[in-house]
The first five atom37 places (N, CA, C, CB, O) and aatype in JSON, in Angstrom:
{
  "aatype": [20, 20, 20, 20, 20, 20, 20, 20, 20, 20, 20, 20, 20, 20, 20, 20, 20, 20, 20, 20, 20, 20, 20, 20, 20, 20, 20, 20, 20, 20, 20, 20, 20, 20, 20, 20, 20, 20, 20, 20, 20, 20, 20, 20, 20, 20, 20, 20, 20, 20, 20, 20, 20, 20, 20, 20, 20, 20, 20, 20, 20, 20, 20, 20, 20, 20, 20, 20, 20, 20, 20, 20, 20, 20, 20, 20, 20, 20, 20, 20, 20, 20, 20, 20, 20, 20, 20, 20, 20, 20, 20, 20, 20, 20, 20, 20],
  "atom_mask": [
    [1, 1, 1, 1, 1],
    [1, 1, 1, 1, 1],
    [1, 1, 1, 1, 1],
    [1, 1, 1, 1, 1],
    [1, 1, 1, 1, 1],
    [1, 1, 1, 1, 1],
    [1, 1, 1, 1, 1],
    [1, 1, 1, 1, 1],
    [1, 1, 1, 1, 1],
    [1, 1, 1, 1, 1],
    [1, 1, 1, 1, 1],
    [1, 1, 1, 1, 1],
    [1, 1, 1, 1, 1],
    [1, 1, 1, 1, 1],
    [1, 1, 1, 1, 1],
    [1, 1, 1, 1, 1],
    [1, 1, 1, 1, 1],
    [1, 1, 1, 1, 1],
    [1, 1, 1, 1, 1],
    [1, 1, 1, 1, 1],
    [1, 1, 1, 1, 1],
    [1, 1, 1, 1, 1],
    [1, 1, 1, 1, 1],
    [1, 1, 1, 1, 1],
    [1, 1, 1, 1, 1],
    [1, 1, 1, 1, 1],
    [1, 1, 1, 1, 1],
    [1, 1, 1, 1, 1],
    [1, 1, 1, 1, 1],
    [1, 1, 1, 1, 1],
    [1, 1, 1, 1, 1],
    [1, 1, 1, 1, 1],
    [1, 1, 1, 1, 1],
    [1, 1, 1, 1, 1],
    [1, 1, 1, 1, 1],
    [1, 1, 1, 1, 1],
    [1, 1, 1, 1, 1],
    [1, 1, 1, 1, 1],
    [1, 1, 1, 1, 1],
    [1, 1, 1, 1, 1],
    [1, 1, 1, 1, 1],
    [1, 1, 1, 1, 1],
    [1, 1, 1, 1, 1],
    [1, 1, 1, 1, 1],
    [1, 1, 1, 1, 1],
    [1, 1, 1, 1, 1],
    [1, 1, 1, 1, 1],
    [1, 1, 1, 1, 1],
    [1, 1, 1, 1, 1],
    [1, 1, 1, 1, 1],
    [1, 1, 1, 1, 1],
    [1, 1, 1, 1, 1],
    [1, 1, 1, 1, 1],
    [1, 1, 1, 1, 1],
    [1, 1, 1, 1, 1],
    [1, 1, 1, 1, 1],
    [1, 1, 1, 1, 1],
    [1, 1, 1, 1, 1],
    [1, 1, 1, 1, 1],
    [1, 1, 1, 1, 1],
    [1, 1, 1, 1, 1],
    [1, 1, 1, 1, 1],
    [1, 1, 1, 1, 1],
    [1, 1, 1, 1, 1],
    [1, 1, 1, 1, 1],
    [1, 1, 1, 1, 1],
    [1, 1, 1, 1, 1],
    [1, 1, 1, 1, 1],
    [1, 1, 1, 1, 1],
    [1, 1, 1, 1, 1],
    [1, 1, 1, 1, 1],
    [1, 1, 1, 1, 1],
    [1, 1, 1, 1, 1],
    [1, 1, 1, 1, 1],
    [1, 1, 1, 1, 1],
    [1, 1, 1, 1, 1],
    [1, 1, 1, 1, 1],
    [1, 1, 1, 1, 1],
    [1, 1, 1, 1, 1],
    [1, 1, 1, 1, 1],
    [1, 1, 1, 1, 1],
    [1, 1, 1, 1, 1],
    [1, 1, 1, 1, 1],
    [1, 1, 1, 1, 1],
    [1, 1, 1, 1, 1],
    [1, 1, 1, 1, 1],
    [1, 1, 1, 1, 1],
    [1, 1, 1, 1, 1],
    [1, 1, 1, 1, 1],
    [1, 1, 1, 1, 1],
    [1, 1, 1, 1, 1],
    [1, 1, 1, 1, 1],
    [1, 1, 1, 1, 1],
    [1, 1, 1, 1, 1],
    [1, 1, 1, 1, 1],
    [1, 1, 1, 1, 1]
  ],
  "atom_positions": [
    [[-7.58, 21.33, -20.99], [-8.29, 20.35, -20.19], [-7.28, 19.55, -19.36], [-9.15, 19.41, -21.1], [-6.22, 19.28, -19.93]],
    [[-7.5, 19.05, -17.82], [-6.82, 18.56, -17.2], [-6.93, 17.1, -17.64], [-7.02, 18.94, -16.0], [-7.85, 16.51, -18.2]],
    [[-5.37, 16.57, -17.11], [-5.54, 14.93, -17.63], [-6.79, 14.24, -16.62], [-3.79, 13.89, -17.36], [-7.43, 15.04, -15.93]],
    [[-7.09, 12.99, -16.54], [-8.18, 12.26, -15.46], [-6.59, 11.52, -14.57], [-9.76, 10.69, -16.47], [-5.51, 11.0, -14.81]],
    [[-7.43, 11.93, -13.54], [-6.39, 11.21, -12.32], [-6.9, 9.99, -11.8], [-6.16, 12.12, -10.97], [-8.02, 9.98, -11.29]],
    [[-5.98, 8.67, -11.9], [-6.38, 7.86, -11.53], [-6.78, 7.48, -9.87], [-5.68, 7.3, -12.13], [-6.31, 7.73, -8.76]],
    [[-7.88, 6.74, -10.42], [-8.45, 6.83, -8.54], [-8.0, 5.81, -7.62], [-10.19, 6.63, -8.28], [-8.16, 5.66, -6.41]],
    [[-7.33, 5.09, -8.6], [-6.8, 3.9, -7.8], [-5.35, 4.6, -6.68], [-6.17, 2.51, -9.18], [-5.07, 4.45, -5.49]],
    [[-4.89, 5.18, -7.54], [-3.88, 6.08, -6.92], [-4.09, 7.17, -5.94], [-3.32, 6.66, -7.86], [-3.29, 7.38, -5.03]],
    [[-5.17, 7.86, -6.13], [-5.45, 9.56, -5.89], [-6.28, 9.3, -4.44], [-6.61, 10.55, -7.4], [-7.38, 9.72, -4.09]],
    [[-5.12, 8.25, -3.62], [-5.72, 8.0, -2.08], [-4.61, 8.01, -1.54], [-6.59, 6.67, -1.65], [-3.77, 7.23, -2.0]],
    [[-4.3, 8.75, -0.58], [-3.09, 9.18, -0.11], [-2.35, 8.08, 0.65], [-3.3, 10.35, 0.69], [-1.13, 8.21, 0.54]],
    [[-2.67, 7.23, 1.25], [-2.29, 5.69, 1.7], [-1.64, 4.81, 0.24], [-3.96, 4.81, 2.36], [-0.54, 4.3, 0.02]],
    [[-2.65, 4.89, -0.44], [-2.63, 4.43, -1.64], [-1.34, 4.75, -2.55], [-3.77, 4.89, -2.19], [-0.68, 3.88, -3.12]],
    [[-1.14, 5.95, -2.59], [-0.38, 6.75, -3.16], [1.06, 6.75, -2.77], [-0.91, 7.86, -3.02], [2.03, 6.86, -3.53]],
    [[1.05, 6.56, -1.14], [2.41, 6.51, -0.18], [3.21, 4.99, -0.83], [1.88, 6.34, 1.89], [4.36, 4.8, -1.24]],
    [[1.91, 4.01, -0.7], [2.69, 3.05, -0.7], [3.43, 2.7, -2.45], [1.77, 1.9, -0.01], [4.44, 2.05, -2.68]],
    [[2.47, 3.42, -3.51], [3.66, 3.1, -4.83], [4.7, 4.24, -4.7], [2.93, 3.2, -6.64], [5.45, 4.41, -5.67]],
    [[4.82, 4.94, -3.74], [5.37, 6.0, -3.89], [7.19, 5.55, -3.14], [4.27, 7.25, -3.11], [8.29, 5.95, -3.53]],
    [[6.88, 4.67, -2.06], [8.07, 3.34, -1.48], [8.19, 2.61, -2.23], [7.85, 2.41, -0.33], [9.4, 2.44, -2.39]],
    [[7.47, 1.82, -3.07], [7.58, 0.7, -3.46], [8.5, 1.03, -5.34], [5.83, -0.03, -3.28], [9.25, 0.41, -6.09]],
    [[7.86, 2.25, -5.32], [9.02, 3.16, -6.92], [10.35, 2.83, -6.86], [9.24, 5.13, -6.93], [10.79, 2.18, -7.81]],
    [[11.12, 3.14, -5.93], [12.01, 3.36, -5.12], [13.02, 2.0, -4.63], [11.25, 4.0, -4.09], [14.16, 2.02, -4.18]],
    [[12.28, 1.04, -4.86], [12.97, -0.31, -4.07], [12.51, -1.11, -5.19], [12.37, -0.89, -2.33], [11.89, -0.79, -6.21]],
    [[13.02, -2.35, -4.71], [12.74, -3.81, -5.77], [11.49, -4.42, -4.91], [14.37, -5.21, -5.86], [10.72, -5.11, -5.57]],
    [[11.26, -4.3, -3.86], [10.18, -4.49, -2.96], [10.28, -3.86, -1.34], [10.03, -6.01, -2.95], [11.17, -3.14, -0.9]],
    [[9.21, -4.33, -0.69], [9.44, -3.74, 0.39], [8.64, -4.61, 1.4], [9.13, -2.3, 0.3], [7.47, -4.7, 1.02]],
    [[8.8, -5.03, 2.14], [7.42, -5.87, 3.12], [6.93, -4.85, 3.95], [7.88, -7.28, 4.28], [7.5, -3.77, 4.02]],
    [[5.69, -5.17, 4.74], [3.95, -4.55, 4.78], [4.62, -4.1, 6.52], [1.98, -6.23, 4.55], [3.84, -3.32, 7.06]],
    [[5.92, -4.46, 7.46], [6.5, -4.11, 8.49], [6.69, -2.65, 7.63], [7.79, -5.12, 9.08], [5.81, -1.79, 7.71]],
    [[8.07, -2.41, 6.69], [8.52, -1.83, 6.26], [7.41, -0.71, 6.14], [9.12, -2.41, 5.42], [7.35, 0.05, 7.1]],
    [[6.43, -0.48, 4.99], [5.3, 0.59, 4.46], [4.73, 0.24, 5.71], [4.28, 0.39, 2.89], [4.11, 1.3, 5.59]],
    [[4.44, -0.1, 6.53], [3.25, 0.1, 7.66], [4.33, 1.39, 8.43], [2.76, -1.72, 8.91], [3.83, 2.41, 8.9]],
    [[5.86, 1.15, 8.44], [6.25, 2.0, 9.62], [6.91, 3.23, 9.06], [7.24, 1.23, 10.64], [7.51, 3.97, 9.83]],
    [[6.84, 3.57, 7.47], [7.04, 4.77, 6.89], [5.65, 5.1, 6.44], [8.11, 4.75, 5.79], [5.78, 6.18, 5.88]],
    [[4.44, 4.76, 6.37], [3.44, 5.7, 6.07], [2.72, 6.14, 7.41], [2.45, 5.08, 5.03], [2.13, 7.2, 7.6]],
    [[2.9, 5.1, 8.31], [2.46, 5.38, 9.71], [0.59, 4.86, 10.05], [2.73, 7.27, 9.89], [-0.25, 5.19, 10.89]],
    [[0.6, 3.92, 8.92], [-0.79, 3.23, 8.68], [-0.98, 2.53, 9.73], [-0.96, 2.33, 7.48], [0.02, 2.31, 10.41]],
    [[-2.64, 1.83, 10.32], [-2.59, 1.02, 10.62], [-2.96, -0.54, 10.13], [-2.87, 1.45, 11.29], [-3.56, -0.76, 9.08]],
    [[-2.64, -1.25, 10.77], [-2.25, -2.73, 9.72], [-3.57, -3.42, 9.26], [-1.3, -4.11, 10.67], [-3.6, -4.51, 8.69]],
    [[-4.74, -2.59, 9.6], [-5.9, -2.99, 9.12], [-5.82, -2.28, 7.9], [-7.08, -2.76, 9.95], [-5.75, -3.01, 6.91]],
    [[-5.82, -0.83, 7.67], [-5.7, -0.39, 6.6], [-5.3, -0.44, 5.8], [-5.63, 0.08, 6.53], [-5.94, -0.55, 4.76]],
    [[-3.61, -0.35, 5.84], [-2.89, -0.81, 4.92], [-3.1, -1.88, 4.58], [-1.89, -0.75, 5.09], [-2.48, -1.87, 3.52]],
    [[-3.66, -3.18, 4.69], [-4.24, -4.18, 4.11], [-5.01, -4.3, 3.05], [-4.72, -4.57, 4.76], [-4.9, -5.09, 2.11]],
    [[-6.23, -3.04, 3.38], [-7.18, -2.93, 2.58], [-6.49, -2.25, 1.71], [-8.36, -2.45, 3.03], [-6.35, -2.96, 0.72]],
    [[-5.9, -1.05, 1.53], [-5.36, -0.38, 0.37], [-4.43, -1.2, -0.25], [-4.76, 0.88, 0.67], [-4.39, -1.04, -1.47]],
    [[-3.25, -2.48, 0.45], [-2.51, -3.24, -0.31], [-3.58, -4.01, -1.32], [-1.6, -4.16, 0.61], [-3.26, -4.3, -2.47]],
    [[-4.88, -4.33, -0.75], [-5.23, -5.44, -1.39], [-6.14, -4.68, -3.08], [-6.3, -6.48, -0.09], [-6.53, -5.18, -4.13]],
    [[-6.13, -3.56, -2.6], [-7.15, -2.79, -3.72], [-5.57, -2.6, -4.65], [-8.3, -0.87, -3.03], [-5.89, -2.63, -5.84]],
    [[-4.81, -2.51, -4.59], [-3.31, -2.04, -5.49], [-2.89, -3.65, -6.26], [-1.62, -1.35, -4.07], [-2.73, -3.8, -7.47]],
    [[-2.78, -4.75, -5.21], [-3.42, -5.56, -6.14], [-4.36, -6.07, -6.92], [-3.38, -5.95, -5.99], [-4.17, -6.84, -7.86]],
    [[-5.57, -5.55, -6.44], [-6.6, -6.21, -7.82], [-6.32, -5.77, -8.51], [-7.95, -6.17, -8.07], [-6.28, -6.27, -9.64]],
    [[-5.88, -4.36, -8.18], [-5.53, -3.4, -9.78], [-4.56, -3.69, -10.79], [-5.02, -2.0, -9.55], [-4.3, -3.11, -11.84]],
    [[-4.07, -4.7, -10.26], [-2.62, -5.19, -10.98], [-1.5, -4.41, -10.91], [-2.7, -5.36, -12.41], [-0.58, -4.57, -11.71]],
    [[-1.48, -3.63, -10.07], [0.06, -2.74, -9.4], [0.73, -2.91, -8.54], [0.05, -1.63, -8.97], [1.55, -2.12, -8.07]],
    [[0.49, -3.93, -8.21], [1.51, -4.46, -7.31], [1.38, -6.0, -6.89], [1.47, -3.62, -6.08], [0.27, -6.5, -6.77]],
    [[2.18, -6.51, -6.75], [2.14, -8.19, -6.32], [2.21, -8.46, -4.51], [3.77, -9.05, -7.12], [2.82, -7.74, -3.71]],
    [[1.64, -9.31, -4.27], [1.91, -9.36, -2.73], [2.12, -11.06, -2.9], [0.41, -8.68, -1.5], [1.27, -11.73, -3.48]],
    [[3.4, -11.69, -2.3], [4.55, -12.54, -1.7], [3.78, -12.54, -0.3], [6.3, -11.81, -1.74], [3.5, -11.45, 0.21]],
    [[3.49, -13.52, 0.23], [3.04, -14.24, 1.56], [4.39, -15.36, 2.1], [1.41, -15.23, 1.17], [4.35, -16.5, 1.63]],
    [[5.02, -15.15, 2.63], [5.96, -16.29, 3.12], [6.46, -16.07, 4.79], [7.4, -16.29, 2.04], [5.82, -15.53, 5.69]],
    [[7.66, -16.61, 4.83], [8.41, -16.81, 6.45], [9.59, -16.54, 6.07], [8.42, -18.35, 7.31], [10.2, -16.96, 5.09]],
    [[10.02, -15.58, 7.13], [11.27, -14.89, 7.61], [11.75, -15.75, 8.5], [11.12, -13.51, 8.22], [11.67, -15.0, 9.48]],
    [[12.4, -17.2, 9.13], [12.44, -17.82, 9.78], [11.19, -18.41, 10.31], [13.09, -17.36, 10.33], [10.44, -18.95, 9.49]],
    [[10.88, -18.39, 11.47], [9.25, -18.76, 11.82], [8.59, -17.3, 11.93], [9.01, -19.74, 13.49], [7.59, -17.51, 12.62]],
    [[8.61, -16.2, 11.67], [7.55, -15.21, 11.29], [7.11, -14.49, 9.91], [7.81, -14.29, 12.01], [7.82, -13.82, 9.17]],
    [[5.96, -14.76, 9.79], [5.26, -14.67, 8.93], [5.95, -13.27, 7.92], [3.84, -14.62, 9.6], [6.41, -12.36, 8.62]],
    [[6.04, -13.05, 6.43], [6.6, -11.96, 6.27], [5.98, -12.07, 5.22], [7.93, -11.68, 6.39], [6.03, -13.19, 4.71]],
    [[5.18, -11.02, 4.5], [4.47, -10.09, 3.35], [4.98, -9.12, 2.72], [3.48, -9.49, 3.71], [4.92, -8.01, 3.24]],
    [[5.58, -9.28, 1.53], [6.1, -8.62, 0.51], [5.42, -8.09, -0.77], [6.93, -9.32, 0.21], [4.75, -8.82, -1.5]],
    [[5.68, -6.59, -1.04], [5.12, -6.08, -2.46], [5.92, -5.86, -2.76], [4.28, -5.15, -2.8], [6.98, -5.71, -2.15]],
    [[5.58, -5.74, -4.28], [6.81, -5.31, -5.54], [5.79, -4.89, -6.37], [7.96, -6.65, -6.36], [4.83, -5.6, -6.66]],
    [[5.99, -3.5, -6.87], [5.76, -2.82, -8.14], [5.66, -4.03, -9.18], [6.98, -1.73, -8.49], [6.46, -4.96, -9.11]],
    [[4.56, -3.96, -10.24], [4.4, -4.47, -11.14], [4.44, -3.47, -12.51], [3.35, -5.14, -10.84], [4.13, -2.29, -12.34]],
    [[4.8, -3.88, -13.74], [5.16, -3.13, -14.99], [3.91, -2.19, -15.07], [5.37, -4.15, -16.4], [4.0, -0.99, -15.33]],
    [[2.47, -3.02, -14.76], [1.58, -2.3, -15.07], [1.9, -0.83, -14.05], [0.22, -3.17, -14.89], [1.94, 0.34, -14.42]],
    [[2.09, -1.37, -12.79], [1.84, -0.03, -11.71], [2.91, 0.73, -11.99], [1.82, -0.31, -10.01], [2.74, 1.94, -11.79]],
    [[4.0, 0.4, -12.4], [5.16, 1.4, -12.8], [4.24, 2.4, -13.92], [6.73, 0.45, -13.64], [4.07, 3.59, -13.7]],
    [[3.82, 1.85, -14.87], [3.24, 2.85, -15.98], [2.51, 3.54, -15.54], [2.61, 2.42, -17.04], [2.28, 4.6, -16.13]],
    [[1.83, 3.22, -14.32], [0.46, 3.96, -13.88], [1.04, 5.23, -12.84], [-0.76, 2.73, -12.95], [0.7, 6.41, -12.91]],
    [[1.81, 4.74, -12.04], [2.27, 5.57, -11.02], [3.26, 6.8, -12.28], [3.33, 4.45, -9.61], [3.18, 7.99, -11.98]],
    [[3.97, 6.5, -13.37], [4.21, 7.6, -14.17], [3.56, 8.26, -14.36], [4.52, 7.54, -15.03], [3.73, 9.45, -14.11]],
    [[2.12, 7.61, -15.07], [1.27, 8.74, -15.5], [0.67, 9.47, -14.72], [0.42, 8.45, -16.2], [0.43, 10.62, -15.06]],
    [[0.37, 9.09, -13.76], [-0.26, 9.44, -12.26], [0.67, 11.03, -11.92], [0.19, 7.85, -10.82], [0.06, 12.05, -11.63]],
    [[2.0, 10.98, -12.01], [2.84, 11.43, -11.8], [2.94, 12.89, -12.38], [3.59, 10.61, -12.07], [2.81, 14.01, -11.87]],
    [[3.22, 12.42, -13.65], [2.88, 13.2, -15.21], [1.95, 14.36, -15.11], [2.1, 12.16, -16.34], [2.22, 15.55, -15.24]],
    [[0.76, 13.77, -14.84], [-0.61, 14.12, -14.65], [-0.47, 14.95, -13.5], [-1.62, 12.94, -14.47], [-0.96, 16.06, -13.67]],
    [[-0.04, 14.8, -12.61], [0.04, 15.99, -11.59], [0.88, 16.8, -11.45], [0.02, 15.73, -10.54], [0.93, 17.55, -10.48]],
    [[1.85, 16.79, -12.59], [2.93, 17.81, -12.73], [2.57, 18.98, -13.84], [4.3, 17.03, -13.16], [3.04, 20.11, -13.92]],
    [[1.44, 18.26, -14.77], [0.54, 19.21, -15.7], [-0.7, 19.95, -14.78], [-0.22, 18.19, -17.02], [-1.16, 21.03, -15.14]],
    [[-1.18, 19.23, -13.55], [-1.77, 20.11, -12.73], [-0.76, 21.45, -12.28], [-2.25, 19.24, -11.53], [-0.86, 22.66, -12.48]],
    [[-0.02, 20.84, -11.76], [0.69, 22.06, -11.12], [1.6, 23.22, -11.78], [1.51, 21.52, -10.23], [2.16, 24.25, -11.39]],
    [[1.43, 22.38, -13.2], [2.07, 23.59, -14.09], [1.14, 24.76, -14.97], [2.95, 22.82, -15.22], [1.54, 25.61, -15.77]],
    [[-0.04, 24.52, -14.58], [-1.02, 24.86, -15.86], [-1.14, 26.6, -14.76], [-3.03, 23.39, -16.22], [-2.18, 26.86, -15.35]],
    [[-1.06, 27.12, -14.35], [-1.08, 28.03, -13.57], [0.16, 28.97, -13.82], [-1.18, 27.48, -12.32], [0.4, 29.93, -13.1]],
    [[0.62, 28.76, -14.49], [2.44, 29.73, -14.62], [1.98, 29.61, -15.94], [4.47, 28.91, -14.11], [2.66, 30.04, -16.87]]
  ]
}
């Protein structure tokens, strides 16, 4: 039986951005807007669904006088994006 894939994850926007954010100590919403190639409406909505979920934190502040928005991986989303991970490496192995 296959593992259940989480759905919070298993959205490819969704997915991009814990997939940057693994990778770094954070990243601001300039940064993931101009490596997933989103637009800034969207990526909004998918930042804001990664936080309810508790996987990520979003930082609202100023870079001098412009506005600057920061995520950082949270413990929970680290565990999740593993299993997430995990889980699709038992997909792709169950075939060999």
């Amino acid at each position: 039986m296959f593992p259940k894939l989480d759905p919070i994850l298993h959205s490819e926007l969704r997915l991009a951005v814990m997939s940057i954010l693994a990778g770094v100590e954070d990243a601001d919403f300039t940064y993931i807007k101009k490596q997933t190639g989103a637009t800034s409406g969207n990526l909004s909505v998918q930042i804001d669904k990664l936080s309810a979920a508790g996987y990520i934190t979003v930082e609202k502040g100023f870079k001098g006088k412009m506005p600057r928005t920061t995520c950082r991986m949270t413990p929970a989303g680290r565990e999740a994006f593993s299993t997430y991970v995990t889980a699709l490496q038992e997909y792709l192995s169950a075939g060999k």
